[in-house]
N, CA, C and O atoms as CSV, one atom per row, in Angstrom:
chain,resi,resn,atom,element,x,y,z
A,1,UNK,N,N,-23.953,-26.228,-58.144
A,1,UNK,CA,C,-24.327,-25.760,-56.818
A,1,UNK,C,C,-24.337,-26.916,-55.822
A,1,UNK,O,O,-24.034,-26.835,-54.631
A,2,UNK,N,N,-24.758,-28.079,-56.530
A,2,UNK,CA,C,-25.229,-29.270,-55.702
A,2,UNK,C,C,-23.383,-29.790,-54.700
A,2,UNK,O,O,-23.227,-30.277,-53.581
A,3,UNK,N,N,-22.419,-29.414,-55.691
A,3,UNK,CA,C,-20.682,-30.094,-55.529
A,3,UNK,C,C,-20.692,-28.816,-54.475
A,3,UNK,O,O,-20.072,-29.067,-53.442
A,4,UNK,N,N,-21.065,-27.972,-54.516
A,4,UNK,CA,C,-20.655,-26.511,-53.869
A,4,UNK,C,C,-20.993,-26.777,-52.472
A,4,UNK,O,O,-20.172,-26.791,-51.554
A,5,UNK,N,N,-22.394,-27.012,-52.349
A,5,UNK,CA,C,-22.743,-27.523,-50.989
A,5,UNK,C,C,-22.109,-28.493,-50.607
A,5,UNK,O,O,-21.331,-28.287,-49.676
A,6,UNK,N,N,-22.202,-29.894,-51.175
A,6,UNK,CA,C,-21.288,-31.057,-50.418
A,6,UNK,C,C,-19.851,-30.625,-50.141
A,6,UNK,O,O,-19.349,-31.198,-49.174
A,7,UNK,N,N,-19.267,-29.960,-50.617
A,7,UNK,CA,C,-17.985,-29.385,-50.403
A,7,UNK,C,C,-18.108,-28.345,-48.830
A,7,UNK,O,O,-17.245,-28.483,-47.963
A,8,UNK,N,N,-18.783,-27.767,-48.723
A,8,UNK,CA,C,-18.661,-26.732,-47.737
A,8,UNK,C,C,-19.258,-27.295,-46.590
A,8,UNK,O,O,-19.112,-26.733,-45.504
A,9,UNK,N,N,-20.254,-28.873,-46.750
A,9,UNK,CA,C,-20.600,-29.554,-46.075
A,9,UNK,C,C,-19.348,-30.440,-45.651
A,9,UNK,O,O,-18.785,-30.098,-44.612
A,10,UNK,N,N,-18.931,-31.365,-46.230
A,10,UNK,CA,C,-17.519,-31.722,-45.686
A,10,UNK,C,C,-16.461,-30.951,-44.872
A,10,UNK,O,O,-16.004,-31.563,-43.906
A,11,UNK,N,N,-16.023,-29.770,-45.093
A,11,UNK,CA,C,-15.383,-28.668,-44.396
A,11,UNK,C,C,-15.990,-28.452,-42.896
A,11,UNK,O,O,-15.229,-28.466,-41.929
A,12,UNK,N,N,-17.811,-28.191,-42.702
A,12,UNK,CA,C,-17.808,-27.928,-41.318
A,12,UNK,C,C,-17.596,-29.419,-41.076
A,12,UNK,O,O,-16.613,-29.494,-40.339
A,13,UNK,N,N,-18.095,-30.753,-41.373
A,13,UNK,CA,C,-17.747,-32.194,-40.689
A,13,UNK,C,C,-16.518,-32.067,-40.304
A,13,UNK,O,O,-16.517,-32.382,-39.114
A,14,UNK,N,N,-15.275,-31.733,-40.689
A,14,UNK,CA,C,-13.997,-31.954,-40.976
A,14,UNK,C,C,-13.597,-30.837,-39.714
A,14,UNK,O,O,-12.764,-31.061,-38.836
A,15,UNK,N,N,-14.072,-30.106,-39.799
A,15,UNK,CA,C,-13.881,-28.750,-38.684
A,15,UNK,C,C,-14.524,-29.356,-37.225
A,15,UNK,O,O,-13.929,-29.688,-36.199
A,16,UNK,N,N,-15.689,-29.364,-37.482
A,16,UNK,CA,C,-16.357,-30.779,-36.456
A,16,UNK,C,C,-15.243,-31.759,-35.745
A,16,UNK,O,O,-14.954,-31.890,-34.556
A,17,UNK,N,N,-14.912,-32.170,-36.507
A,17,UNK,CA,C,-14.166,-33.809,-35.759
A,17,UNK,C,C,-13.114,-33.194,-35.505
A,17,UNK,O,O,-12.922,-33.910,-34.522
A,18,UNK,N,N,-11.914,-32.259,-35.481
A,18,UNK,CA,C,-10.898,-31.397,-35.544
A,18,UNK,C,C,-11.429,-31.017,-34.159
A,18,UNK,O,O,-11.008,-31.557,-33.135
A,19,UNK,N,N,-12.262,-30.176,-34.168
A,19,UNK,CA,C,-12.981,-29.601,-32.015
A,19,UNK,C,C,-13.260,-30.856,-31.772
A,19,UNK,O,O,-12.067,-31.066,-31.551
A,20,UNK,N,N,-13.775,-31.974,-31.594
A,20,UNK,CA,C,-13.941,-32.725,-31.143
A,20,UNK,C,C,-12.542,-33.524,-30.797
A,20,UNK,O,O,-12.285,-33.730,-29.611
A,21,UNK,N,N,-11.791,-33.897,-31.644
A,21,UNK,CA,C,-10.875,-34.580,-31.221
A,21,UNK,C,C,-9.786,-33.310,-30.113
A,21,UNK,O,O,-9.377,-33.636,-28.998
A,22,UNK,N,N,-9.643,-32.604,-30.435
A,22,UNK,CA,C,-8.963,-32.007,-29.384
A,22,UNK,C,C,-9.253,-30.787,-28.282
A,22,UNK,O,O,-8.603,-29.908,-27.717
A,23,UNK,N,N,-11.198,-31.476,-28.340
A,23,UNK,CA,C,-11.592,-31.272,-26.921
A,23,UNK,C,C,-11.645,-33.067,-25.989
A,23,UNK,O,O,-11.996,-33.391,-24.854
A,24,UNK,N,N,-11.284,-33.587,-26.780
A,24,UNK,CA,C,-11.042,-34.558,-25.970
A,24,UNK,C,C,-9.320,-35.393,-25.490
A,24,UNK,O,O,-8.787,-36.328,-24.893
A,25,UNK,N,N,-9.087,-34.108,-26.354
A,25,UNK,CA,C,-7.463,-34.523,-25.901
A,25,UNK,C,C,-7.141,-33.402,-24.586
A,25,UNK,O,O,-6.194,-33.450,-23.801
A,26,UNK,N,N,-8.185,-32.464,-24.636
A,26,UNK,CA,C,-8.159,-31.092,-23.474
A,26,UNK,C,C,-8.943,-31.793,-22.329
A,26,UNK,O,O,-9.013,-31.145,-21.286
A,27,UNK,N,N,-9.587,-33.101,-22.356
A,27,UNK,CA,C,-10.287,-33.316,-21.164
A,27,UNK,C,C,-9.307,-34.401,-20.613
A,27,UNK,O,O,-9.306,-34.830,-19.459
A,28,UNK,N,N,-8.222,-34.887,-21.933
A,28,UNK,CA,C,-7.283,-35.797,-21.054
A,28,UNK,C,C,-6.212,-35.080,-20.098
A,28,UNK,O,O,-5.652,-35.550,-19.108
A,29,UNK,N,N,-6.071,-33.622,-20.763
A,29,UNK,CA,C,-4.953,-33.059,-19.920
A,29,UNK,C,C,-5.329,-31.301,-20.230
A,29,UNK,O,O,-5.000,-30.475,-21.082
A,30,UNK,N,N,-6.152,-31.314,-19.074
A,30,UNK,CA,C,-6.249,-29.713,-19.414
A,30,UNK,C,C,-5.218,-28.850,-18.960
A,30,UNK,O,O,-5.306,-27.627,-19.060
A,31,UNK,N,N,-4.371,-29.361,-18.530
A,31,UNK,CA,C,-2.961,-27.693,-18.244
A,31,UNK,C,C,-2.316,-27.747,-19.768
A,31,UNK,O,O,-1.483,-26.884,-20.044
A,32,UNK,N,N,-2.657,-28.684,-20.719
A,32,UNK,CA,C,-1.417,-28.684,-21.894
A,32,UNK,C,C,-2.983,-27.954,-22.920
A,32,UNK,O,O,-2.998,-27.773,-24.137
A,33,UNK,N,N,-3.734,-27.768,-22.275
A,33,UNK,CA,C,-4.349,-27.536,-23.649
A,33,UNK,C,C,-5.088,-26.214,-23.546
A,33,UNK,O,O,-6.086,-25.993,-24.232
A,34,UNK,N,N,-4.352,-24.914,-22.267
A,34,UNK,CA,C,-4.636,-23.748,-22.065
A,34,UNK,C,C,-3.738,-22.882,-23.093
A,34,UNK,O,O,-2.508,-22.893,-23.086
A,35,UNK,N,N,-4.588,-22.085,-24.030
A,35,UNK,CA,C,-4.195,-20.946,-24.568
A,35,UNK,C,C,-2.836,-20.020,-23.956
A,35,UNK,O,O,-2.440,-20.119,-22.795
A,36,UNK,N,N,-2.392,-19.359,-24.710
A,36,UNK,CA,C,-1.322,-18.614,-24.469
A,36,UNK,C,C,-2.315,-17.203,-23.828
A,36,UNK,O,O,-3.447,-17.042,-24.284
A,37,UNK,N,N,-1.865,-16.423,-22.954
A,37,UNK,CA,C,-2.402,-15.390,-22.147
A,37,UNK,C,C,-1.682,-14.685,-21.303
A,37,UNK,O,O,-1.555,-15.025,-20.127
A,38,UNK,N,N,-1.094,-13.552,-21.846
A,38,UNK,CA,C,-0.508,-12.746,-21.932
A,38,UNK,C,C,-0.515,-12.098,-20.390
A,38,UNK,O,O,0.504,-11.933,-19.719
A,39,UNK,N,N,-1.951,-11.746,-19.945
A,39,UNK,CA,C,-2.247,-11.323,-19.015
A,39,UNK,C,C,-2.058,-12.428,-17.668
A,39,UNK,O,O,-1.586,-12.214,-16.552
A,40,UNK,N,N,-2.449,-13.287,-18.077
A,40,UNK,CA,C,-2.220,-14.246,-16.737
A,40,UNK,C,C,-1.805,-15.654,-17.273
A,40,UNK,O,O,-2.541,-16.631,-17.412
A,41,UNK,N,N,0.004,-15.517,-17.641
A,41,UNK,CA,C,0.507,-16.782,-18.421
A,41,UNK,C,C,-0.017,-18.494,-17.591
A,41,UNK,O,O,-0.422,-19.546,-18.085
A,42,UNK,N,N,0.207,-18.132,-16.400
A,42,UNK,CA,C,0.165,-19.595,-15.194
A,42,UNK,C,C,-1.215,-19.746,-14.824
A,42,UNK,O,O,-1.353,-20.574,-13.924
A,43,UNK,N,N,-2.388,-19.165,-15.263
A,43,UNK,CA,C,-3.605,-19.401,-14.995
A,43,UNK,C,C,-3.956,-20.480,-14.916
A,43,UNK,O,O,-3.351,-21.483,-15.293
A,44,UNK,N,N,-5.451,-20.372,-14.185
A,44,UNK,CA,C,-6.250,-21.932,-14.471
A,44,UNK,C,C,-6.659,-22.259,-15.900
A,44,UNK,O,O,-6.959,-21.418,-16.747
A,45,UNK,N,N,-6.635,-23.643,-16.079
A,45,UNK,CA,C,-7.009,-23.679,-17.625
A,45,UNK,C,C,-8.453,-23.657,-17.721
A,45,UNK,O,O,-9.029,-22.900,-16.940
A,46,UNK,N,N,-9.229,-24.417,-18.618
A,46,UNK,CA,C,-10.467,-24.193,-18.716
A,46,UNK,C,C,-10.949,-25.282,-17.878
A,46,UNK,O,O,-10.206,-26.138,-17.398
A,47,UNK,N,N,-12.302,-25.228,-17.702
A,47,UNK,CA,C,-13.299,-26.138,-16.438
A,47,UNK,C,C,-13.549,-27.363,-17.445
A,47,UNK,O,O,-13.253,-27.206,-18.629
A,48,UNK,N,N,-13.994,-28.370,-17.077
A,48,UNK,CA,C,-14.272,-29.197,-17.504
A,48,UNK,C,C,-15.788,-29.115,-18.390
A,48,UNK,O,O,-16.005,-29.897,-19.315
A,49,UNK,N,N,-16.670,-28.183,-18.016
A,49,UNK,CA,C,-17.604,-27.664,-18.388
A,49,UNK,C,C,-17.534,-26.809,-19.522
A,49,UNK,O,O,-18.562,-26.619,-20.171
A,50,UNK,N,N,-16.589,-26.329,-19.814
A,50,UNK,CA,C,-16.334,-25.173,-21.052
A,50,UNK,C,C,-15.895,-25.977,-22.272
A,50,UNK,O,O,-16.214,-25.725,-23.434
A,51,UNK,N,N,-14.959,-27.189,-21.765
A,51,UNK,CA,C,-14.484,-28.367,-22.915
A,51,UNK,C,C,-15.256,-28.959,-22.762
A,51,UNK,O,O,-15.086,-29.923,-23.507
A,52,UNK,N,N,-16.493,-29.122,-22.006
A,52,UNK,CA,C,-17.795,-30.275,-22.850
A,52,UNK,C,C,-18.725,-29.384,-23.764
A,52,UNK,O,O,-19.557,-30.009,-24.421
A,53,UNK,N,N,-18.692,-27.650,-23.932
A,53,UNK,CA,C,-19.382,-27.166,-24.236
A,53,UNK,C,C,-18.569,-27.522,-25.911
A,53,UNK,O,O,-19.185,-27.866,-26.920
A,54,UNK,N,N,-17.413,-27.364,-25.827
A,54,UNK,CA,C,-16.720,-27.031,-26.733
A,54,UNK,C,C,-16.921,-28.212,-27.485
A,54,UNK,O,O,-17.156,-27.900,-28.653
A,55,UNK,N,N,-16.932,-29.755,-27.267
A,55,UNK,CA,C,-16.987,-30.630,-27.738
A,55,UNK,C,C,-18.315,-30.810,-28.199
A,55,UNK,O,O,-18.573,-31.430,-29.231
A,56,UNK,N,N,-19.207,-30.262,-27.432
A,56,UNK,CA,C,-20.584,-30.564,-28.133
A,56,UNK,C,C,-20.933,-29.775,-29.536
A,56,UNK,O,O,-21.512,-30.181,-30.543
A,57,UNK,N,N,-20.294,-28.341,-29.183
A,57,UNK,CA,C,-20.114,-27.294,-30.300
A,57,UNK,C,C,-19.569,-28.457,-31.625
A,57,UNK,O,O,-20.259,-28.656,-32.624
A,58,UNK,N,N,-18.347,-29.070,-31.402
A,58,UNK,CA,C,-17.925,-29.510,-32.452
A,58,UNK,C,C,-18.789,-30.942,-32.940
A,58,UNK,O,O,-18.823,-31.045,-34.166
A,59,UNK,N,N,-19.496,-32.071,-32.186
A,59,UNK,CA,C,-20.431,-32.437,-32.601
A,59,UNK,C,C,-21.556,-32.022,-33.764
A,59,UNK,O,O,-21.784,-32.585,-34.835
A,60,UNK,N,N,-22.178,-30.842,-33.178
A,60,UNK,CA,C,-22.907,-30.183,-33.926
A,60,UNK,C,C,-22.560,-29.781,-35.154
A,60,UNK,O,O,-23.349,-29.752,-36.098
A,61,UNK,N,N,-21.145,-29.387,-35.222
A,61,UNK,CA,C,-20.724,-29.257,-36.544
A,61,UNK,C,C,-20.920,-30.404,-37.410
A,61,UNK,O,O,-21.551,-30.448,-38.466
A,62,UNK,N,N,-20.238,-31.402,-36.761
A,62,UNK,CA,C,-20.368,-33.311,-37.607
A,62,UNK,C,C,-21.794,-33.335,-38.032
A,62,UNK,O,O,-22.078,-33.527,-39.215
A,63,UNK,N,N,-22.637,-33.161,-37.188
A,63,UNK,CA,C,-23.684,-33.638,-37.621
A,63,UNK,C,C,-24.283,-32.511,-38.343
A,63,UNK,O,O,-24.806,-32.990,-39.350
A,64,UNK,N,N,-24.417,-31.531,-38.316
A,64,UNK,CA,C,-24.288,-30.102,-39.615
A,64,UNK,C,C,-24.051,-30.589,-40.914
A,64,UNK,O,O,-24.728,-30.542,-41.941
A,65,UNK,N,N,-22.725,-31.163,-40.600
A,65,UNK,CA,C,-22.071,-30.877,-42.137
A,65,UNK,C,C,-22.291,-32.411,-42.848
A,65,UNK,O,O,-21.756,-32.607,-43.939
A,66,UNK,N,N,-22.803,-33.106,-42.438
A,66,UNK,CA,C,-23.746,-34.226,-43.247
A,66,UNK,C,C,-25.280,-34.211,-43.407
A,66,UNK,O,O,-25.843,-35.109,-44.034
């Protein structure tokens, strides 16, 4: 059980640093890092506020999963 947890603990870290690194590749260039959207292809991308939410989200994971 004990390998079971450290395992699924590594996965959110790993998932963690994964949002993190490419919410910070979305704060270097947010038109390249807007979703595909069907409804409104040329939209605005996201605020700068939604990719700090997002990056903190993935923080939390890092520090979760240790």
């Amino acid at each position: 059980m004990r390998f079971l947890s450290k395992v699924i603990g590594y996965l959110i870290s790993s998932l963690g640093l994964g949002v993190v690194i490419f919410g910070l590749l979305a704060l270097a260039d947010p038109h390249g890092s807007q979703h595909a959207n069907d409804s409104d292809p040329f939209g605005l991308p996201p605020s700068n506020a939604q990719i700090l939410v997002l990056i903190s989200f993935g923080v939390l994971g890092l520090i979760l999963g240790f």
